[in-house]
C-alpha positions as YAML, in Angstrom:
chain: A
units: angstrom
residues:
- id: 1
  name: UNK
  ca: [-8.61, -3.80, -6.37]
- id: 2
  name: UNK
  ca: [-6.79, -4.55, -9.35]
- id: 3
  name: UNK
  ca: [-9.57, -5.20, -11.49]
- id: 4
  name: UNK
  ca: [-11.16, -1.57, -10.31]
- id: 5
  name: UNK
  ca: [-10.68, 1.20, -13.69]
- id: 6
  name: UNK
  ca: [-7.69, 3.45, -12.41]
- id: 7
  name: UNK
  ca: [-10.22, 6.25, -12.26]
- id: 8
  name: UNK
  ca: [-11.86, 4.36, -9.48]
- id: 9
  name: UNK
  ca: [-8.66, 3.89, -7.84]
- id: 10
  name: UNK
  ca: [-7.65, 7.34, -7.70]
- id: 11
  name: UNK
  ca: [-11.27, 8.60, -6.35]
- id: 12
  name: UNK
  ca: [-10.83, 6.31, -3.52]
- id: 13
  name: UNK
  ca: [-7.22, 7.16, -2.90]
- id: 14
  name: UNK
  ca: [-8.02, 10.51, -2.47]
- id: 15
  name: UNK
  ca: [-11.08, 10.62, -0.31]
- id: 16
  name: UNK
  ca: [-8.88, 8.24, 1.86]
- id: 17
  name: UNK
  ca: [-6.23, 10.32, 1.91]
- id: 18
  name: UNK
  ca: [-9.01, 13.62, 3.09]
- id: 19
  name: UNK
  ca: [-10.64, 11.04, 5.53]
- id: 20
  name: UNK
  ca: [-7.29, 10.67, 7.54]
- id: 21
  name: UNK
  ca: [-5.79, 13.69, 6.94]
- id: 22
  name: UNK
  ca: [-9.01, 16.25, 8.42]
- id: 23
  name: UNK
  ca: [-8.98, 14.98, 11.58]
- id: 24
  name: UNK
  ca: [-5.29, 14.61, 11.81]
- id: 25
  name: UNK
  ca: [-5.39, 18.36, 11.44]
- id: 26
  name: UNK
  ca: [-8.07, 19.09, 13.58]
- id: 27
  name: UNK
  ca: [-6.17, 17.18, 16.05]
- id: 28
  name: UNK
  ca: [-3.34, 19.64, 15.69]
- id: 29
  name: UNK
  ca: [-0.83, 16.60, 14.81]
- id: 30
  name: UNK
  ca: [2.22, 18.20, 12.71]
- id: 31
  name: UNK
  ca: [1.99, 17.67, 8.61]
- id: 32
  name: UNK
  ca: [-1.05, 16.22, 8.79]
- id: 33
  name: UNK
  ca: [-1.88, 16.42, 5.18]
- id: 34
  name: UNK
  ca: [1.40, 14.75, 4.35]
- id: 35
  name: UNK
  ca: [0.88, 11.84, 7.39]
- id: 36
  name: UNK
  ca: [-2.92, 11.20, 6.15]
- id: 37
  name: UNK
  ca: [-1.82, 10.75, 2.73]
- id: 38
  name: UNK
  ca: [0.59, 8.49, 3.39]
- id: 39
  name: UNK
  ca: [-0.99, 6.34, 5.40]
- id: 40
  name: UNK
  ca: [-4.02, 6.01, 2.84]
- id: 41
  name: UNK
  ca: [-1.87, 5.37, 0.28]
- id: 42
  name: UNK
  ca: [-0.29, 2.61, 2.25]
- id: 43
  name: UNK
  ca: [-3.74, 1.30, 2.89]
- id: 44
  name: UNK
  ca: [-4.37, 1.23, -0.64]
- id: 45
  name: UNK
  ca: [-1.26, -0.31, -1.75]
- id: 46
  name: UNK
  ca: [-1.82, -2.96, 0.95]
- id: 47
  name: UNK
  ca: [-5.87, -3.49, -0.84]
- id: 48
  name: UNK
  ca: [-3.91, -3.85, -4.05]
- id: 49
  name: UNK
  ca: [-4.20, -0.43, -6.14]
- id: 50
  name: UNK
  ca: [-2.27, -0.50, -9.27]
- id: 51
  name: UNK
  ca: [-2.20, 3.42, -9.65]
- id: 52
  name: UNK
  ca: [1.21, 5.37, -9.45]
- id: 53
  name: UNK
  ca: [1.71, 9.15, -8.76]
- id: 54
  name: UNK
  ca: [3.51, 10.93, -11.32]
- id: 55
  name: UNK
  ca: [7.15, 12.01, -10.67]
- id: 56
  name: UNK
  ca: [6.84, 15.62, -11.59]
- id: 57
  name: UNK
  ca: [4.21, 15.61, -8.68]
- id: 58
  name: UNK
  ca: [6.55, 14.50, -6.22]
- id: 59
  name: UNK
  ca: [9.04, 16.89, -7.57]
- id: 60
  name: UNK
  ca: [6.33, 19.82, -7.05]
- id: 61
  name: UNK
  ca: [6.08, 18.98, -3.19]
- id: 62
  name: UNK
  ca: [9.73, 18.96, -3.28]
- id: 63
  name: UNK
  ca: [9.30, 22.60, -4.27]
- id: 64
  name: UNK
  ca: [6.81, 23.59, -2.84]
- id: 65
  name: UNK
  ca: [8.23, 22.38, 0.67]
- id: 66
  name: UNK
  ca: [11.63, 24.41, 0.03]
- id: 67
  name: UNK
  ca: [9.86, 27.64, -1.15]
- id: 68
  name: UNK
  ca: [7.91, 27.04, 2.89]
- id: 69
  name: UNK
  ca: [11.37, 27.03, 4.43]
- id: 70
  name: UNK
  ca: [12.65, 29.78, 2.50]
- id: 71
  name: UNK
  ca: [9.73, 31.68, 3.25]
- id: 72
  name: UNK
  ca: [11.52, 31.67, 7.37]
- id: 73
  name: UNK
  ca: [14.70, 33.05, 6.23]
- id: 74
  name: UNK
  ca: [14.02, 36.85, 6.24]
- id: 75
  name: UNK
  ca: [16.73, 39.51, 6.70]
- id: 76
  name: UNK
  ca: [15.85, 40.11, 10.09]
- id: 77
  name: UNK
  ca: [16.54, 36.46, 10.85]
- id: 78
  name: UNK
  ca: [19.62, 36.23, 9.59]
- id: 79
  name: UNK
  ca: [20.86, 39.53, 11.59]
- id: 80
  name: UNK
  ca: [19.90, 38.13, 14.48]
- id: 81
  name: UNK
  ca: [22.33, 34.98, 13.60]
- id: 82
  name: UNK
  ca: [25.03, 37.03, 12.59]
- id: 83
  name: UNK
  ca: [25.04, 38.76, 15.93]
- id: 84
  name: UNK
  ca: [25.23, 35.81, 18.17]
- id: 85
  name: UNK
  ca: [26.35, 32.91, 15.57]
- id: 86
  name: UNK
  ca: [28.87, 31.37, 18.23]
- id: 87
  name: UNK
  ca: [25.78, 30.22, 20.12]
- id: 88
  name: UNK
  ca: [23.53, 29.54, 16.77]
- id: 89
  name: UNK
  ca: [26.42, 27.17, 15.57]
- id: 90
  name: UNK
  ca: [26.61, 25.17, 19.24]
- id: 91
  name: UNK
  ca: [22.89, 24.69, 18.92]
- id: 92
  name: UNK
  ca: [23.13, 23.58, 15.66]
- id: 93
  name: UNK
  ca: [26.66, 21.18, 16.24]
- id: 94
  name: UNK
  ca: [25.04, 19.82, 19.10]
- id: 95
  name: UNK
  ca: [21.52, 18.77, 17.36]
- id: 96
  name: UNK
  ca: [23.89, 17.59, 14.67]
- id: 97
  name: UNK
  ca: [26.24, 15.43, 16.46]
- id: 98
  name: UNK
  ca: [23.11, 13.61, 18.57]
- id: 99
  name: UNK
  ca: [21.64, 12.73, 15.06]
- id: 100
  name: UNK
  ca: [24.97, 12.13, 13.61]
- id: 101
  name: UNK
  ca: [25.76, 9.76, 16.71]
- id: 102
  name: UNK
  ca: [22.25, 7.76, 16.68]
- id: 103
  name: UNK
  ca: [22.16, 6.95, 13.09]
- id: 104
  name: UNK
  ca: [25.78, 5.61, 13.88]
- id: 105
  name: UNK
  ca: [24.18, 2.75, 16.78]
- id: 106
  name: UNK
  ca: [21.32, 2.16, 14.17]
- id: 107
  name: UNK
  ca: [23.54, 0.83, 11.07]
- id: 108
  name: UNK
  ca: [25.96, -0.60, 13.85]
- id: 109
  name: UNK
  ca: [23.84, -2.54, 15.75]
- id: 110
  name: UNK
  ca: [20.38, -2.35, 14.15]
- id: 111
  name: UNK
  ca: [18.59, -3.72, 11.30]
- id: 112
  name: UNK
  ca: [17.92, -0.86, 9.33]
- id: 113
  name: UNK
  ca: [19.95, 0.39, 6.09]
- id: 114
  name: UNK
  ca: [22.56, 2.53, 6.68]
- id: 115
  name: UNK
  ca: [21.13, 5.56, 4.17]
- id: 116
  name: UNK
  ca: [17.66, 5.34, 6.11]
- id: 117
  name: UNK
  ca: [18.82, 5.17, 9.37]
- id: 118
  name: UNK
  ca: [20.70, 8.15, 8.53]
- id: 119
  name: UNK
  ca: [18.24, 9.98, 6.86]
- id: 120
  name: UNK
  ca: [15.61, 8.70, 9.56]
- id: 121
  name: UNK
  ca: [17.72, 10.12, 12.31]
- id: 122
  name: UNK
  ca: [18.50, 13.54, 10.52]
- id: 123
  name: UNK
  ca: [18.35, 16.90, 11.64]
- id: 124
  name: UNK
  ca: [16.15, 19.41, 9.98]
- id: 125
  name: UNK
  ca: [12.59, 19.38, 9.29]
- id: 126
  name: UNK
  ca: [11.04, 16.58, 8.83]
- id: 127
  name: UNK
  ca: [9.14, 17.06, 5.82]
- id: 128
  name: UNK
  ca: [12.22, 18.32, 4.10]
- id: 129
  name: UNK
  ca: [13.82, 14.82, 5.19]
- id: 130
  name: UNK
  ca: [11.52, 13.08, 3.62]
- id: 131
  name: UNK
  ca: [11.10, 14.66, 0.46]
- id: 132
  name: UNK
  ca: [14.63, 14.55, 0.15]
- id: 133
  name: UNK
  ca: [15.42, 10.75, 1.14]
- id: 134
  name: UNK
  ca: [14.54, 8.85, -1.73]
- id: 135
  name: UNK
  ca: [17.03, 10.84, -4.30]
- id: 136
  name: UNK
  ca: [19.98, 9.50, -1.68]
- id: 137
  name: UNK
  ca: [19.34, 5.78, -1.72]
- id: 138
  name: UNK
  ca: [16.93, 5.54, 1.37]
- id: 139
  name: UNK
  ca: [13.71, 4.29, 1.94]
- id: 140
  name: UNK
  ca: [10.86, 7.20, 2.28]
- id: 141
  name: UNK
  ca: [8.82, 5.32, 3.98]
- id: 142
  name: UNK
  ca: [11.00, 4.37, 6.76]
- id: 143
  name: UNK
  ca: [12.34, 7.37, 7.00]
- id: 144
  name: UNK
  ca: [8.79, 9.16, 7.42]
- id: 145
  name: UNK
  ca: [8.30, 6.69, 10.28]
- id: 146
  name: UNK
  ca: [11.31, 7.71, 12.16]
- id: 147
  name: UNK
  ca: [10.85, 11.76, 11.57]
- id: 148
  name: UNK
  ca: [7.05, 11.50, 12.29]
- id: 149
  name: UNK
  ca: [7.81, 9.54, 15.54]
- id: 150
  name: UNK
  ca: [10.38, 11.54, 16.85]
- id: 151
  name: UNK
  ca: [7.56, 14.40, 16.07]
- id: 152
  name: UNK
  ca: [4.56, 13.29, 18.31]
- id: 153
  name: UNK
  ca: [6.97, 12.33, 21.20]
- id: 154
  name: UNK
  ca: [8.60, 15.83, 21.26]
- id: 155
  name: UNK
  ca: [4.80, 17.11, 20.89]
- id: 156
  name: UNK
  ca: [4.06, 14.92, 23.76]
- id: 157
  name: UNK
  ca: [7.16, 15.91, 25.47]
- id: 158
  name: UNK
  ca: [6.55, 19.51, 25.45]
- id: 159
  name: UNK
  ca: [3.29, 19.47, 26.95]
- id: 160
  name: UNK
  ca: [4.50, 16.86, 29.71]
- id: 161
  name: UNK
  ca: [7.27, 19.24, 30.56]
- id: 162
  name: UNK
  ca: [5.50, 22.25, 30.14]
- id: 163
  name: UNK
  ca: [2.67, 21.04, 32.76]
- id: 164
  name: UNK
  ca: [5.36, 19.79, 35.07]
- id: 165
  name: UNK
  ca: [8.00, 22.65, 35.03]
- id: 166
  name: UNK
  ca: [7.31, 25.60, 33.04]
- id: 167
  name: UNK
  ca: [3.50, 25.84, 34.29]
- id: 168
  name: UNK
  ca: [0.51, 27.03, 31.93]
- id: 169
  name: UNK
  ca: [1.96, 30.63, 31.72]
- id: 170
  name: UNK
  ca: [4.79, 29.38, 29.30]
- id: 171
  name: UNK
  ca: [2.66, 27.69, 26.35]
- id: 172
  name: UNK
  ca: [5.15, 25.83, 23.73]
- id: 173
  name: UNK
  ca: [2.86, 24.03, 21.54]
- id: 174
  name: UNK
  ca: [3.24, 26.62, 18.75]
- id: 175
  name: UNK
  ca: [7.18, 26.68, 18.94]
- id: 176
  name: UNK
  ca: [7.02, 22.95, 18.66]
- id: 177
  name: UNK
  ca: [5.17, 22.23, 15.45]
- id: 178
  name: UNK
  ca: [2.89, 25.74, 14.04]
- id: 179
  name: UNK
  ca: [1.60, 24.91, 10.86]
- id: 180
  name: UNK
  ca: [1.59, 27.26, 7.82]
- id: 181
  name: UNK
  ca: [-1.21, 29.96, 8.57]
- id: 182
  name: UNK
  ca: [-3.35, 30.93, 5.89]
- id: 183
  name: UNK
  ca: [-2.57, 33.64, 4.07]
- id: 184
  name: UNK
  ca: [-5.37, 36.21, 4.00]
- id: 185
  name: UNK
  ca: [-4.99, 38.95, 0.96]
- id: 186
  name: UNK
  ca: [-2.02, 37.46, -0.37]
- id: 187
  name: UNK
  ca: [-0.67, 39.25, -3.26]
- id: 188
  name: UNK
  ca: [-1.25, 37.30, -6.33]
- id: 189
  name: UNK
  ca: [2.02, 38.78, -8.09]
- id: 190
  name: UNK
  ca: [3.79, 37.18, -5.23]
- id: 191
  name: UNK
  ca: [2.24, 34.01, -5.54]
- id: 192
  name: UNK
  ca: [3.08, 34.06, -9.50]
- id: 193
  name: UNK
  ca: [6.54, 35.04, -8.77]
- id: 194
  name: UNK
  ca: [6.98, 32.33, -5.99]
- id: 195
  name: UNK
  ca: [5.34, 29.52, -7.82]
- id: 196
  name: UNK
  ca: [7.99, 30.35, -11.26]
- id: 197
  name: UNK
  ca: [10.58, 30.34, -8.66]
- id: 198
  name: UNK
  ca: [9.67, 27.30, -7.21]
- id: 199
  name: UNK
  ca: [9.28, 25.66, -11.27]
- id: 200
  name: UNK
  ca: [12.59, 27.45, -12.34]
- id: 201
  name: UNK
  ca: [14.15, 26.01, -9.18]
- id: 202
  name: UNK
  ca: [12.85, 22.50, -9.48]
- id: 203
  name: UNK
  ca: [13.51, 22.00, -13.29]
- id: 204
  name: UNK
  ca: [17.23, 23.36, -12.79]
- id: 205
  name: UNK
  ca: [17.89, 20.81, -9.79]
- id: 206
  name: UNK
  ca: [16.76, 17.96, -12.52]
- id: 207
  name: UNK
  ca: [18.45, 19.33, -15.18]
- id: 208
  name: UNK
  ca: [22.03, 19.55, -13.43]
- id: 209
  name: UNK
  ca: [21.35, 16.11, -11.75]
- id: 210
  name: UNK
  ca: [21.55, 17.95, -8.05]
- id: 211
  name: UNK
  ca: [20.74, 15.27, -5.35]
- id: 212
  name: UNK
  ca: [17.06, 16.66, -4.22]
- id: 213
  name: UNK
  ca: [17.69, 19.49, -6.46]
- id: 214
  name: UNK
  ca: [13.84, 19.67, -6.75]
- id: 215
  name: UNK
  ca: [13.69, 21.02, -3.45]
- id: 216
  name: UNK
  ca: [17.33, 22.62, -2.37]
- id: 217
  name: UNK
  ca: [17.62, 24.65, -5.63]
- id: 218
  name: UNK
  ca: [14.14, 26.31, -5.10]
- id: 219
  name: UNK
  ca: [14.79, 26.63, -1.58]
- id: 220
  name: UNK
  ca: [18.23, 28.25, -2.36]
- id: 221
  name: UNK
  ca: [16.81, 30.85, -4.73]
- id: 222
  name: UNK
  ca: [13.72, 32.24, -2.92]
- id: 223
  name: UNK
  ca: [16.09, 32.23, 0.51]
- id: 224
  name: UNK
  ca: [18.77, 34.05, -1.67]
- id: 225
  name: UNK
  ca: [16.06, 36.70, -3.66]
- id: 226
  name: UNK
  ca: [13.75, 37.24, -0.64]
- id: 227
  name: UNK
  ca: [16.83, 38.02, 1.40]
- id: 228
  name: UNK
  ca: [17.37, 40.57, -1.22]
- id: 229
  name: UNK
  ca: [13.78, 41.93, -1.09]
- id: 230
  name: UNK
  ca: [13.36, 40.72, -4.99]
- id: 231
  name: UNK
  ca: [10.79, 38.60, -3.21]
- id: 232
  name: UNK
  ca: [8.46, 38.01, -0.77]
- id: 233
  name: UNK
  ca: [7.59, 34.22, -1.13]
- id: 234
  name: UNK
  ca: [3.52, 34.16, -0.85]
- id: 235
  name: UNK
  ca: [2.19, 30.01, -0.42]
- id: 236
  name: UNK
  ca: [-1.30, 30.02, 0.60]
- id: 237
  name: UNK
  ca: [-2.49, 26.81, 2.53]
- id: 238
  name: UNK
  ca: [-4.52, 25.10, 0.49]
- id: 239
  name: UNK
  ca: [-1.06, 24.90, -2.46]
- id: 240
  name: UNK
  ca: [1.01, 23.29, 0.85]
- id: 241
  name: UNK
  ca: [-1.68, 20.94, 1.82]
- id: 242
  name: UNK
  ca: [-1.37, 20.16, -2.18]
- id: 243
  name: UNK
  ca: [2.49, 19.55, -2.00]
- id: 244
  name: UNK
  ca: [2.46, 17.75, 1.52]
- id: 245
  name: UNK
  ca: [-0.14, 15.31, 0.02]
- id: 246
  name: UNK
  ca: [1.28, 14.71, -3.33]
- id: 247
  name: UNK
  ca: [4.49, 13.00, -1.67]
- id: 248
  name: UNK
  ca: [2.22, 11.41, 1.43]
- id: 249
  name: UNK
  ca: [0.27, 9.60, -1.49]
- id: 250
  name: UNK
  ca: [3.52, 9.13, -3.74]
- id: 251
  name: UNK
  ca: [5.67, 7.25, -0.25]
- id: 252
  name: UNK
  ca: [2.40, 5.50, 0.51]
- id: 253
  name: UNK
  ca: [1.34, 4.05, -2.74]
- id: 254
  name: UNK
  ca: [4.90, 2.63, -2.70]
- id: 255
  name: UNK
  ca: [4.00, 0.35, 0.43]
- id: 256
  name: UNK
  ca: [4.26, -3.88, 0.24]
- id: 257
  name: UNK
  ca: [3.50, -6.38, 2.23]
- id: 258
  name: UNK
  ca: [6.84, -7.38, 2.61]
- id: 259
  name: UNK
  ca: [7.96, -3.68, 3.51]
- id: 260
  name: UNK
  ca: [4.82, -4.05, 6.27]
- id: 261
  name: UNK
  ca: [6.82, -6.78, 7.75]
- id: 262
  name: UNK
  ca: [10.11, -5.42, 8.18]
- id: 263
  name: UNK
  ca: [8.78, -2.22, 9.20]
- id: 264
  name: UNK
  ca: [6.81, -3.67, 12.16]
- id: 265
  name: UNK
  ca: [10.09, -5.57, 13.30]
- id: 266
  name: UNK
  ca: [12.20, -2.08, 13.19]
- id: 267
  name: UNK
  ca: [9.65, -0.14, 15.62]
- id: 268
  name: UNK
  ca: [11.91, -1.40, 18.50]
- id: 269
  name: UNK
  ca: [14.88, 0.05, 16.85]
- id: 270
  name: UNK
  ca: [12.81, 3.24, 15.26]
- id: 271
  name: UNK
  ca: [11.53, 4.02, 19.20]
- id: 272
  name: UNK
  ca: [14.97, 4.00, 20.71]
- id: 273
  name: UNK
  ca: [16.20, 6.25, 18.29]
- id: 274
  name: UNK
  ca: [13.57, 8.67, 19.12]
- id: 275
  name: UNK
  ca: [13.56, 8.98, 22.53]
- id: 276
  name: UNK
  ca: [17.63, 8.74, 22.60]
- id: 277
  name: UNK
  ca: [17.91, 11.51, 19.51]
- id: 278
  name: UNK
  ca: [15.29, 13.68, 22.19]
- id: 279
  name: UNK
  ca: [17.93, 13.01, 25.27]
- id: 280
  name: UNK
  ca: [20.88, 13.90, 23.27]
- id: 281
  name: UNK
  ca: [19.26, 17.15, 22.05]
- id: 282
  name: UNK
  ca: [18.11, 18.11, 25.62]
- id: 283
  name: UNK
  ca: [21.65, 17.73, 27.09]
- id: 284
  name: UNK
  ca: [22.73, 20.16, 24.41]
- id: 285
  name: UNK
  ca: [20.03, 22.60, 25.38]
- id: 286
  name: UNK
  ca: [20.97, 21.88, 29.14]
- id: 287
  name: UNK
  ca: [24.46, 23.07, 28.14]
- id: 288
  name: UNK
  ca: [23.54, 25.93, 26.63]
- id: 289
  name: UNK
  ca: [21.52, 27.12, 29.05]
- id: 290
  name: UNK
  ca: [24.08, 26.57, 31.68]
- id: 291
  name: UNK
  ca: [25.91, 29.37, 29.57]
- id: 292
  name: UNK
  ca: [27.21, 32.78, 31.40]
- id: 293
  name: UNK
  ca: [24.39, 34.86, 32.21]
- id: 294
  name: UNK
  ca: [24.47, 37.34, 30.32]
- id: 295
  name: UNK
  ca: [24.55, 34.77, 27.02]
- id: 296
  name: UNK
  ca: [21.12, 33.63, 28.62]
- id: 297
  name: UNK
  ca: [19.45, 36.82, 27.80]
- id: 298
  name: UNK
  ca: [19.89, 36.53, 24.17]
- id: 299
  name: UNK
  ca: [16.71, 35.34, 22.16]
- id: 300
  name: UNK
  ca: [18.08, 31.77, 21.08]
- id: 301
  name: UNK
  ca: [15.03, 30.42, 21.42]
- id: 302
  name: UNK
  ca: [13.51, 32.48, 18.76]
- id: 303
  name: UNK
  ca: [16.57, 31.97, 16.33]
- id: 304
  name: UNK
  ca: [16.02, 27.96, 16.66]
- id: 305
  name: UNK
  ca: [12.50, 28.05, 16.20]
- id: 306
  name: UNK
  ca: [12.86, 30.06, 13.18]
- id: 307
  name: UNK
  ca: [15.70, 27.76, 11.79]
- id: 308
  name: UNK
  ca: [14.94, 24.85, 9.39]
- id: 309
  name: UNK
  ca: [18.39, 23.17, 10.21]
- id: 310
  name: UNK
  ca: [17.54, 22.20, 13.45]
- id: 311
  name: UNK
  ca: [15.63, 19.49, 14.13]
- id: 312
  name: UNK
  ca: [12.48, 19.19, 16.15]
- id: 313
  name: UNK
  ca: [13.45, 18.06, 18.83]
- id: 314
  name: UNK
  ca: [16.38, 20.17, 19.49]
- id: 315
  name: UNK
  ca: [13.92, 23.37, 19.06]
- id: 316
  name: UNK
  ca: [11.76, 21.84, 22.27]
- id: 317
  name: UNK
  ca: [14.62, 21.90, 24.18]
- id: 318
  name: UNK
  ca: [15.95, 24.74, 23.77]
- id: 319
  name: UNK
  ca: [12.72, 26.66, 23.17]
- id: 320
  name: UNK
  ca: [11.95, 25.28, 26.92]
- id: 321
  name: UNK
  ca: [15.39, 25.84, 28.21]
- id: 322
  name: UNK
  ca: [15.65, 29.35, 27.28]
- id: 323
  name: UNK
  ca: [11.95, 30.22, 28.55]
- id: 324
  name: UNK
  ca: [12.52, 28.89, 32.10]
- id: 325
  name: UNK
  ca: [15.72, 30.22, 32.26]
...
């Protein structure tokens, strides 16, 4: 493909990238405009393509990611944490401390690199992981592998579990993994206001050098003025898909032949991280649970679905945990 004009290149990059992400999404599979993406891009890189995304397009899915997360935190959230924070921070220590403790047996005893075994293994969301990977050292790629993983097993986990135990009354397929709804009527002041927030944001991280500034600084500052009512962050779909694709393509155009290899020898390792980081995180929800009654009655559930600091797989369990209980 090397000898095809980079105009060609990016046509067939991108209708790659729409062929594998639409029925990813139809499919209901989590981020599937950032999955698709990626995995044409690898596809491409593999056939040879020469083309390169810019970095200020990466940066803008950076942005546009932390302006989504902010867009969760919401005064009536954070009242609800304040109230019952013991329990908030146990969920949270707990997710922490499985992810903390599996990256651990991955650079001790694995073959992985110690920043993206970390990073693969992190709470949090996992689009926010792997946006902010690469400006720590690790490999995106790898580290979209692990968080993606540990994503359709705790998808496939949740339905198991709710069939088995919970019963078709107690549906958990949208606390696992809801995408972004459209936004019908959105206010287009909003949107303007959001999107110079998310700009601001994005060229301040750069400019003061903050690791993954270009999504923590934007994410800091629409949490911080929303919270405040200065603003009510407004990201219709079709401006996500945008973001979640630009760093899908950017990781995937990135791909070797050599990375192929190594990358097929770590799904052992990648596998056993996943399933052990889902264990860990369901004893933690089996503790909490196992709480004094009258703890049980709070809304946790609701507070960790809401919550970008836990990670996936934690909210299952305790999103299943608390409903049964």
């Amino acid at each position: 493909m090397k000898t095809i004009r980079p105009a060609a290149q990016w046509a067939l990059a991108i209708g790659a990238s729409l062929t594998l992400a639409l029925p990813l999404d139809w499919f209901a599979i989590p981020a599937a405009f950032l999955v698709g993406p990626m995995m044409a891009g690898i596809l491409c890189a593999l056939g040879g393509v020469t083309i390169r995304l810019p970095r200020g397009a990466f940066v803008a899915g950076q942005a546009l990611i932390g302006c989504l997360i902010a867009r969760a935190i919401t005064a009536s959230l954070l009242t609800s944490i304040v109230q019952s924070w013991p329990f908030m921070v146990a969920a949270i220590l707990g997710a922490v401390a499985a992810s903390t403790l599996v990256g651990w047996l991955l650079v001790r005893f694995g073959s992985l690199p110690g920043s993206t075994a970390a990073w693969g293994t992190s709470a949090g969301a996992a689009s926010a992981m792997v946006a902010m990977s690469q400006e720590f050292g690790a490999d995106p790629l790898l580290v979209a592998m692990m968080q993606y993983l540990r994503v359709i097993f705790v998808v496939l986990t949740a339905s198991l579990v709710a069939g088995l135990w919970l019963g078709p009354e107690h549906p958990v397929s949208g606390a696992v993994a809801a995408a972004p709804s459209p936004l019908a009527g959105a206010s287009i002041i909003s949107l303007i206001e959001t999107l110079a927030v998310a700009a601001a944001g994005a060229w301040l991280g750069l400019r003061l050098k903050i690791p993954a500034g270009g999504l923590l600084v934007p994410m800091t500052v629409a949490a911080l003025l929303q919270g405040a009512g200065y603003l009510t962050v407004t990201l219709p779909k079709g401006l996500l898909l945008l973001g979640y694709g630009a760093i899908g393509l950017s990781i995937g155009l990135r791909f070797s032949r050599d990375l192929l290899r190594s990358t097929m020898r770590a799904i052992p390792e990648m596998l056993a991280a996943t399933f052990a980081l889902i264990g860990l995180c369901g004893v933690s929800a089996w503790v909490l649970v196992r709480l004094p009654t009258q703890t049980r009655s709070l809304p946790i559930w609701r507070r960790v679905q809401a919550g970008s600091t836990l990670s996936r797989s934690s909210r299952l369990a305790a999103t299943l945990t608390f409903r049964s209980s």
